[in-house]
C-alpha positions in Angstrom: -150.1 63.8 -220.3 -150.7 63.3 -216.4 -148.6 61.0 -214.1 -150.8 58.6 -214.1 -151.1 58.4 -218.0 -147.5 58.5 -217.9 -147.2 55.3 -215.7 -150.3 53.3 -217.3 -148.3 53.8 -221.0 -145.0 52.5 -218.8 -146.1 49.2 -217.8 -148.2 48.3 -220.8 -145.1 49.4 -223.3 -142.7 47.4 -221.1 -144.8 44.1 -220.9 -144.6 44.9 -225.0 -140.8 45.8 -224.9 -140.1 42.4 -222.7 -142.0 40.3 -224.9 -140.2 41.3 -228.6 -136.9 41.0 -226.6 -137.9 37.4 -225.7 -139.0 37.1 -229.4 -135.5 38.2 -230.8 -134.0 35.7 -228.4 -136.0 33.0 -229.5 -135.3 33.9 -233.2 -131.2 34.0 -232.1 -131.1 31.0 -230.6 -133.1 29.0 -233.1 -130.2 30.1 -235.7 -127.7 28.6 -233.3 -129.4 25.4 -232.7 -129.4 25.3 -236.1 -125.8 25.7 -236.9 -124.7 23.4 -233.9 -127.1 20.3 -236.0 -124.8 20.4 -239.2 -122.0 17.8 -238.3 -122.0 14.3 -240.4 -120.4 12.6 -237.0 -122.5 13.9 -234.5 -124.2 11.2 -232.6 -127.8 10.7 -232.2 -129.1 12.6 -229.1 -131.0 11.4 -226.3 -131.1 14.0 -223.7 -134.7 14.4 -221.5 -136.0 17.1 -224.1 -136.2 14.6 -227.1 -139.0 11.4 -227.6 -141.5 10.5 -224.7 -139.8 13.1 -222.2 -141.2 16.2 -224.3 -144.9 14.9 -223.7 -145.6 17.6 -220.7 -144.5 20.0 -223.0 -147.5 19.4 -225.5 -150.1 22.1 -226.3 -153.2 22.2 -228.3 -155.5 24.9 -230.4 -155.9 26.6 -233.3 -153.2 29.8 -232.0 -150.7 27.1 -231.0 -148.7 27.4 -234.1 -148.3 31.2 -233.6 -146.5 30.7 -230.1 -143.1 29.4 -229.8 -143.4 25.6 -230.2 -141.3 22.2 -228.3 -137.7 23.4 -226.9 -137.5 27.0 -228.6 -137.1 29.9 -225.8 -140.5 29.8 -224.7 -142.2 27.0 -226.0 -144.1 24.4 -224.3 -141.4 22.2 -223.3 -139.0 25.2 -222.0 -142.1 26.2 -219.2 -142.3 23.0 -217.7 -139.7 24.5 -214.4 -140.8 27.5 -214.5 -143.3 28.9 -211.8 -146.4 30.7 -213.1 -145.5 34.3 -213.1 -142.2 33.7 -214.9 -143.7 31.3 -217.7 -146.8 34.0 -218.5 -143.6 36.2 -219.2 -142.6 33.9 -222.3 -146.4 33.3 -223.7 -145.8 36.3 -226.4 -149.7 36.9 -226.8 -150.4 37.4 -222.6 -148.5 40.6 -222.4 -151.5 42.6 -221.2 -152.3 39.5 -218.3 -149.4 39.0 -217.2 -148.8 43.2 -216.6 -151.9 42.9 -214.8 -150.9 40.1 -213.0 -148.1 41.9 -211.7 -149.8 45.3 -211.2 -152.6 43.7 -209.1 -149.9 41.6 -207.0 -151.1 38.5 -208.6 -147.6 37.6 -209.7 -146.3 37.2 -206.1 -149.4 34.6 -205.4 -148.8 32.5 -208.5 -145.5 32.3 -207.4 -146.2 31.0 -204.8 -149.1 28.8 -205.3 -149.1 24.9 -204.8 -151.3 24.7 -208.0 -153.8 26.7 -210.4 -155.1 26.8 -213.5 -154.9 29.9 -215.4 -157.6 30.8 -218.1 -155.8 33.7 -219.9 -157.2 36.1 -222.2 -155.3 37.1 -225.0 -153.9 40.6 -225.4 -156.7 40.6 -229.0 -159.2 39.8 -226.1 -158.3 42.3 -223.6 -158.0 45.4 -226.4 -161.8 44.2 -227.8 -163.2 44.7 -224.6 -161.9 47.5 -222.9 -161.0 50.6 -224.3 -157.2 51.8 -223.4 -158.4 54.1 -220.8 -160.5 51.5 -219.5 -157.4 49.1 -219.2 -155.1 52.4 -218.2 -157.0 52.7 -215.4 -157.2 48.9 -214.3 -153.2 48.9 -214.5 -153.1 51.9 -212.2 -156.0 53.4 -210.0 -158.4 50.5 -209.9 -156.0 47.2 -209.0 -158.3 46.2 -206.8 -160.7 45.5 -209.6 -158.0 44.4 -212.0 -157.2 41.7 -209.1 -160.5 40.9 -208.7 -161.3 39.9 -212.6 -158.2 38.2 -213.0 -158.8 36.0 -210.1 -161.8 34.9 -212.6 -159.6 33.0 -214.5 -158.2 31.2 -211.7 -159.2 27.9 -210.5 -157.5 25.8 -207.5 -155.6 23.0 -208.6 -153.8 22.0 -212.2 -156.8 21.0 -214.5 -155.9 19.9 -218.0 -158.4 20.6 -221.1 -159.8 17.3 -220.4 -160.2 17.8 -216.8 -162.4 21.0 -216.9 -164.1 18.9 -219.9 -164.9 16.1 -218.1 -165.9 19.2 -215.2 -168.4 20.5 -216.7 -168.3 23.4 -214.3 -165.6 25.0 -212.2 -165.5 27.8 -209.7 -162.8 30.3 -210.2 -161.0 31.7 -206.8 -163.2 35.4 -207.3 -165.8 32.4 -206.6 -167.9 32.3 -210.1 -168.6 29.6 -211.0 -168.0 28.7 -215.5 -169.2 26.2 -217.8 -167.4 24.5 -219.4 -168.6 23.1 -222.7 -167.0 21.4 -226.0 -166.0 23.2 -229.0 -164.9 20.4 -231.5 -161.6 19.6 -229.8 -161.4 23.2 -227.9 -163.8 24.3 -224.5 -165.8 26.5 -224.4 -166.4 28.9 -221.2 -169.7 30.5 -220.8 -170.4 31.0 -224.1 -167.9 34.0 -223.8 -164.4 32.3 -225.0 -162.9 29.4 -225.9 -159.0 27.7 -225.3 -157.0 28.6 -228.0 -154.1 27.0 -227.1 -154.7 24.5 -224.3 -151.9 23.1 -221.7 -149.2 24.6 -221.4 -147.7 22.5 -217.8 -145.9 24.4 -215.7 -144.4 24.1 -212.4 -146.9 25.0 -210.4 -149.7 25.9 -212.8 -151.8 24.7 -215.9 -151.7 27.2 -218.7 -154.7 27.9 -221.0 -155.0 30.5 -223.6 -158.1 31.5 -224.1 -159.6 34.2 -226.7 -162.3 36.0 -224.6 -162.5 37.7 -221.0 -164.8 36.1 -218.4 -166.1 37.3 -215.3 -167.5 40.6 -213.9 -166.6 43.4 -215.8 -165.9 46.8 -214.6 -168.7 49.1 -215.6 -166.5 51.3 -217.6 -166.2 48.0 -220.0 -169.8 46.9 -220.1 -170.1 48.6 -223.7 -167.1 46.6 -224.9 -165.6 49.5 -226.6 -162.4 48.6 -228.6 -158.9 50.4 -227.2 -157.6 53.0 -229.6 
């Protein structure tokens, strides 16, 4: 195996390794919340996580239920401080974007952005499209590239499901511009994915999952090939 093989298997088994850690520590603290709810004489709680408050923490779609949900270690409700790069962390099914987002230097510019909306591909949707040398390759010698299509899942400013419905079309910040269409309570984006799991808020950042990769594809990738 070459260096760069070596480093390309690296980041992609970390992003994997940092996201089963995340789901242990979900699972752990669930079972602790859960012992903590047993006394007869505990009074009814009202903190800002409970009723009305949890609203900006609500998500939509069909993989929704799959994710952690309301005020469990890395559901909706739990992101709602966090800056973009740090909540892509928690999303358990955005591995592959968000090691792309921090091979290409995205991370760094989503931390630091005023406001964006992210259309992220699932790691099911990366894997069907490119092969694993394909995505090797993006993750190490062709960033530039890697950059370049993530940025076509960007668009300025924190639009909501409803907002790039009502929309119609966006332009993403690699400058493409994507339909956007209904698809019964989902959108639909070029006719090449749909939101999955729709609004996660953030601090700086509107989070969509989406099951399909948009934008210009390397050429390597044209022929869709599935990863190993």
């Amino acid at each position: 195996m070459t260096g760069n093989e070596d480093e390309s298997t690296g980041v992609l088994d970390r992003a994997v390794r940092r996201s089963l850690v995340r789901l242990v520590v979900v699972a752990l603290l669930t079972i602790a919340a859960s012992s903590c709810t047993d006394s007869d004489d505990a009074p009814e709680r009202t903190d800002s996580r409970n009723g009305p408050a949890s609203t900006p923490g609500a998500v939509s779609g069909p993989l929704c239920d799959q994710l952690p949900t309301g005020t469990d270690p890395g559901g909706p409700a739990t992101l709602t401080s966090e800056p973009a790069d740090a909540a892509l962390e928690w999303i358990p099914v955005l591995t592959i974007f968000e090691a792309g987002a921090r091979a290409s230097g995205l991370a760094a510019d989503l931390r630091a952005t005023d406001g964006v909306t992210i259309l992220a591909p699932t790691d099911d949707a990366f894997t069907t499209t490119f092969s694993r040398a394909t995505l090797d390759e993006l993750l190490i010698s062709r960033r530039g590239e890697l950059r370049a299509l993530l940025r076509a899942h960007m668009i300025d400013g924190q639009l909501s499901l409803a907002e790039l419905l009502d929309a119609g079309s966006v332009t993403t910040l690699a400058g493409n511009s994507l339909n956007v269409s209904p698809a019964d309570t989902m959108a639909r984006l070029d006719d090449r994915a749909e939101t999955v799991c729709a609004d996660y808020r953030v601090a700086n950042a509107r989070i969509h999952v989406i099951d399909g990769v948009l934008g210009e594809l390397p050429e390597a990738a044209q022929d869709g090939a599935p990863s190993d």
